[in-house]
N, C-alpha and C positions, 0 to 999 in steps of 0.2 A: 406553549407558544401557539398562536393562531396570525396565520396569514394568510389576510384580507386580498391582496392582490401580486402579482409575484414581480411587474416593473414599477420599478422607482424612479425612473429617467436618470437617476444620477450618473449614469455610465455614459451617458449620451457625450458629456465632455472629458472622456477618459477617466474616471475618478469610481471610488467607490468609499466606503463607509467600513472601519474595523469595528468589531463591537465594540460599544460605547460611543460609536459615531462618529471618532475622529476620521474626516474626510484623505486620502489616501489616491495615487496616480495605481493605473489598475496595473501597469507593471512594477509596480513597488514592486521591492526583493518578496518581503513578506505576501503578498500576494501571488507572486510566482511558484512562492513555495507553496502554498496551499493549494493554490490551483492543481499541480503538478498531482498534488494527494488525491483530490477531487477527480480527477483523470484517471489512477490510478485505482480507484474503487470503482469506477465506470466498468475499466477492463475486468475485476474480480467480479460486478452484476455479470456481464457478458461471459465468464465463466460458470456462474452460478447458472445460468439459461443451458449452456450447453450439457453442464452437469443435471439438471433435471432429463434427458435423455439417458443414463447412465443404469445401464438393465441392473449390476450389482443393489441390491437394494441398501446392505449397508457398508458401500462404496460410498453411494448415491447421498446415505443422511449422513456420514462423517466428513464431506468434502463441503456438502449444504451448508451444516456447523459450523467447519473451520471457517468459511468465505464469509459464511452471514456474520459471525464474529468477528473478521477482521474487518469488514467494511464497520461496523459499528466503531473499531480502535479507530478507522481510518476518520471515520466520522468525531472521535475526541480529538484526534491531534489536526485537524480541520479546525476546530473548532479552538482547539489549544492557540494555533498559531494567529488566530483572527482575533485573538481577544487580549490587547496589549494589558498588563499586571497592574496598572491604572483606569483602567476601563470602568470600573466600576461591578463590575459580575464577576460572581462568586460559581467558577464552573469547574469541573476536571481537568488534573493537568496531570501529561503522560507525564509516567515517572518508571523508576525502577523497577517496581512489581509488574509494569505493563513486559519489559524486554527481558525480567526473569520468567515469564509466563510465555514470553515466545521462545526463550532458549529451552525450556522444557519440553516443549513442541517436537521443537528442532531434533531435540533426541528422540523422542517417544518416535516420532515417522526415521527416523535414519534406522532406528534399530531394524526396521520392515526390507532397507537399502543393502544392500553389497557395498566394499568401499568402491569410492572412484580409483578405477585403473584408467580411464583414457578420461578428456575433454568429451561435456556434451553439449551439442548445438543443440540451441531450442528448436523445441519443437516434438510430435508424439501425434497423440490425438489431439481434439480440439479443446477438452478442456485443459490438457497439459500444455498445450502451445499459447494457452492466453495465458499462465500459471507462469509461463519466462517471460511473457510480453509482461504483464505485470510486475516483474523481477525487473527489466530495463527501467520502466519510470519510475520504479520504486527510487532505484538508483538515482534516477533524474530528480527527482524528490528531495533526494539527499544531498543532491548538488547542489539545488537552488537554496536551500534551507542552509546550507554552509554557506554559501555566498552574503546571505540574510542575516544570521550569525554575526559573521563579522561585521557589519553596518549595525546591527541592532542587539547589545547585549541583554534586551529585555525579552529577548526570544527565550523559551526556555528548552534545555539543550535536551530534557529527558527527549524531545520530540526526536530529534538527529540519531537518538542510541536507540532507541524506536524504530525506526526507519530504516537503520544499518541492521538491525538484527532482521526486518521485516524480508529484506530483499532476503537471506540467507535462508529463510523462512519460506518463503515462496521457490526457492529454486529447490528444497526438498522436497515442498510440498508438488510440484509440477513433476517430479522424479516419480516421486509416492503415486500420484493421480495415475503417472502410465502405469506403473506397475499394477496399477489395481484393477486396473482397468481392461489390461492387456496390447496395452498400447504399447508401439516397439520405441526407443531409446537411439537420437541418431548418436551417431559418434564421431568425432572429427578424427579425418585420416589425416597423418602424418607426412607430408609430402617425401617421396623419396629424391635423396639426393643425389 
């Protein structure tokens, strides 16, 4: 793909273009959700930045890995939801290998984890503190994409089972990052009654 110039004025009247060009209101559902995705790999760059500070060296290239790899999932199911099943392009669609490939994940760093005995507030270092901010939109992600779901059954739902493992994904991996890191863990105190 080669891009010539990166505005097209089409937005000028609130609108944009799904692939294949059907013209689209730029709060379509389906736009909200992807948007939301596009957001969300913003914050995992923004972790990735802070993680290049990260003295551990292979702290530093296993958190690198994990992030640069999920911004690229982030970048299919981006890409999944903008490209209606008529469109005419022939591209990747998240599927089940994408969310058994995060559940595996999900184990391989939990084993490095203690269980949870209390609630934990985001937050640690900085690159664990973007690691739940990214956990929230993820979620936000999920919502819009359900919302879009129901209006649009041509949406394809591996993206949604994606996304729900993604967030569960990310709040280990923000766990894993302090531990690695030595960054402390807050913990929500129980109010006394």
């Amino acid at each position: 793909m080669r891009i010539s110039r990166v505005y097209t004025r089409t937005g000028d009247k609130g609108t944009t273009r799904l692939a294949g060009g059907q013209e689209v209101s730029k709060d379509a559902l389906r736009v909200e959700a992807y948007g939301a995705v596009d957001e969300l790999s913003t914050i995992l760059g923004l972790a990735r930045t802070f993680n290049a500070q990260t003295t551990d060296d292979d702290v530093r290239s296993s958190l690198e890995s994990h992030l640069k790899n999920l911004q690229n999932d982030l970048f299919n199911v981006g890409g999944d939801l903008a490209t209606p099943p008529d469109s005419g392009f022939d591209l990747y669609r998240v599927g089940d290998a994408d969310v058994a490939r995060l559940e595996q994940l999900c184990d391989t760093l939990n084993e490095d984890l203690g269980p949870l005995k209390d609630f934990i507030l985001p937050g640690g270092g900085p690159v664990g503190a973007f690691l739940h901010q990214a956990r929230t939109v993820c979620r936000r992600a999920e919502r819009r994409l359900v919302t879009a779901l129901h209006g649009d059954d041509s949406i394809n739902e591996g993206c949604l089972r994606f996304l729900n493992r993604l967030s569960d994904f990310l709040f280990i991996l923000a766990r894993w990052a302090n531990k690695m890191i030595g960054e402390p863990e807050f913990l929500w105190q129980k109010p006394t009654l």
